[in-house]
N, C-alpha and C positions, 0 to 999 in steps of 0.2 A: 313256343317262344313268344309269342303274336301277345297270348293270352299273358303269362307272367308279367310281360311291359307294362299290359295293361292295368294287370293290377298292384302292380309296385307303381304305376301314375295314379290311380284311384285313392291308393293308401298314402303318398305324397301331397295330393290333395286335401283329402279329409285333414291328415297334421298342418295342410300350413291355412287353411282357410280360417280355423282358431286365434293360429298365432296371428292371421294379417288382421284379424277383427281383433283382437285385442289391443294391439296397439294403432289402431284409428280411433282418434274420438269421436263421436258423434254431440252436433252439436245444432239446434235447429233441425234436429230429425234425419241431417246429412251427414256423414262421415267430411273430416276436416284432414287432407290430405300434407303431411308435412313434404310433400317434393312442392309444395303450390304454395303461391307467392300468399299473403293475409289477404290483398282484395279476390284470388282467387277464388279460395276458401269462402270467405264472408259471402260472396255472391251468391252461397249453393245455403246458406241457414236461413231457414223461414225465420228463426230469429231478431235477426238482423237486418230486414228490410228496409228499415228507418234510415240505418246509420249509412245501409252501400249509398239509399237515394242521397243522403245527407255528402258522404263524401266526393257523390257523383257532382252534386250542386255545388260545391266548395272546391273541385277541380284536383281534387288530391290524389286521384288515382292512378295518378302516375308517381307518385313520390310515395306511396304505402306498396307499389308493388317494384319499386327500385330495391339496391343489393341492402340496406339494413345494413345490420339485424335493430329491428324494430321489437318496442313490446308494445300495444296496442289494449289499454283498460276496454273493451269494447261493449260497451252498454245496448242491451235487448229492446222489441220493442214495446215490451211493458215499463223500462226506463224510461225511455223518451215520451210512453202517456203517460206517464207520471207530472211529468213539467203541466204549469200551468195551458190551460184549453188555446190553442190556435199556435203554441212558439215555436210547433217545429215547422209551421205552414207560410210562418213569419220567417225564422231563418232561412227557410228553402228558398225564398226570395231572391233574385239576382243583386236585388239593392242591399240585401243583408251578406251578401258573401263574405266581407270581410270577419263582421260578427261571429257564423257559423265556421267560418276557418279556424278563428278562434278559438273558439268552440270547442271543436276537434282534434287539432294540433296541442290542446291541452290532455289530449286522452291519450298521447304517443311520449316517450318516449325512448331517447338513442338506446339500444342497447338489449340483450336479451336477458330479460328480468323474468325469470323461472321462479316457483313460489318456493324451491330449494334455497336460490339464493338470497332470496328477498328474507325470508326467513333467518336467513346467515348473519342478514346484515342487520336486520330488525333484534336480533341478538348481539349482535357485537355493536350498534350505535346505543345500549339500552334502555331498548321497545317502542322505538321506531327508527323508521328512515324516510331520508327527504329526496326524492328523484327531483332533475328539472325535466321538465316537459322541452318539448319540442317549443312550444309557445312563446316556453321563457320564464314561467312563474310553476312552482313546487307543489307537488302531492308527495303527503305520506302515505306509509305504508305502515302498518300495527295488525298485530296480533288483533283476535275478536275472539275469543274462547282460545280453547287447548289447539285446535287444529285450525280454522281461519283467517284467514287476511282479510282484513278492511284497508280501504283507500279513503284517505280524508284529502276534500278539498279547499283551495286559498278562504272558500268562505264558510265552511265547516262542514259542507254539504260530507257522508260519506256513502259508501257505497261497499257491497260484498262481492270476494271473488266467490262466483259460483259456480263455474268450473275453467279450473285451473290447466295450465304448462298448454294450449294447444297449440301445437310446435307445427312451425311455416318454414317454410326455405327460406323466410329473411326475416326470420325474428319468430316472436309467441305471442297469441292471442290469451288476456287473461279476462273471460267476459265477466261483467260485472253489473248489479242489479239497479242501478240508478247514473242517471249523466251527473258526471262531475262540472264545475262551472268554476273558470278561473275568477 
């Protein structure tokens, strides 16, 4: 009897360690846990080390790991070397907080925007849509080929979702390859 348990618990195992790897992303080399709040998550992507310091300096992290649902453009840190030499050493500044708040709160907005719906909507506004940010000032969203989303920002900067829906207990991470700038 001992034995049978054990191997209907081995054969239970083997089928669901598939299934729980499939539906984790991995994101910065870490899996992206949807019971865990965004700053959770972000914490564990080598990724993202730019944006957790950035939102660490800018005081937000308590309001990205509050109830949402947030959707969160969240730019790597090959994004943020992309900005001219010194601006993110510049924003990390205490004197710059409001700037980099800024900054930031332009990469958020209300609501859980999945690249299903954004899709939807970039379809029925026709071929684009305009979210408000947290900030206050509009990003779109467009098509970029047959299967991509681009985000344009207020100064035409844009940027690509390059991997899409990473689904959090209060909203989706959709990381994206360049900082947007209101």
């Amino acid at each position: 009897m001992t034995r049978s348990i054990l191997l209907a618990a081995t054969m239970l195992a083997a089928l669901a360690g598939p299934a729980l790897a499939m539906n984790t992303v991995t994101v910065g080399g870490q899996p992206m846990y949807p019971t865990k709040t965004i700053v959770a998550n972000a914490l564990n992507s080598a990724d993202h080390t730019t944006l957790v310091a950035a939102v660490k300096a800018a005081g937000l992290v308590g309001v990205l790991s509050g109830k949402g649902p947030f959707t969160v453009f969240a730019p790597t840190n090959e994004a943020f070397a992309d900005l001219p030499k010194g601006t993110v050493a510049t924003l990390i500044e205490p004197k710059n907080k409001a700037e980099l708040t800024k900054i930031l709160e332009y990469h958020v907005v209300a609501g859980d925007y999945t690249t299903t719906r954004l899709r939807a909507l970039i379809y029925k506004h026709g071929g684009m849509v305009t979210l408000k940010t947290v900030e206050g000032q509009p990003l779109t969203v467009m098509m970029n080929g047959s299967d991509n989303l681009m985000v344009k920002d207020a100064k035409g900067g844009t940027a690509d979702i390059t991997i899409a829906d990473v689904t959090q207990s209060n909203g989706v991470i959709q990381v994206i390859d360049h900082v947007l700038l209101p």
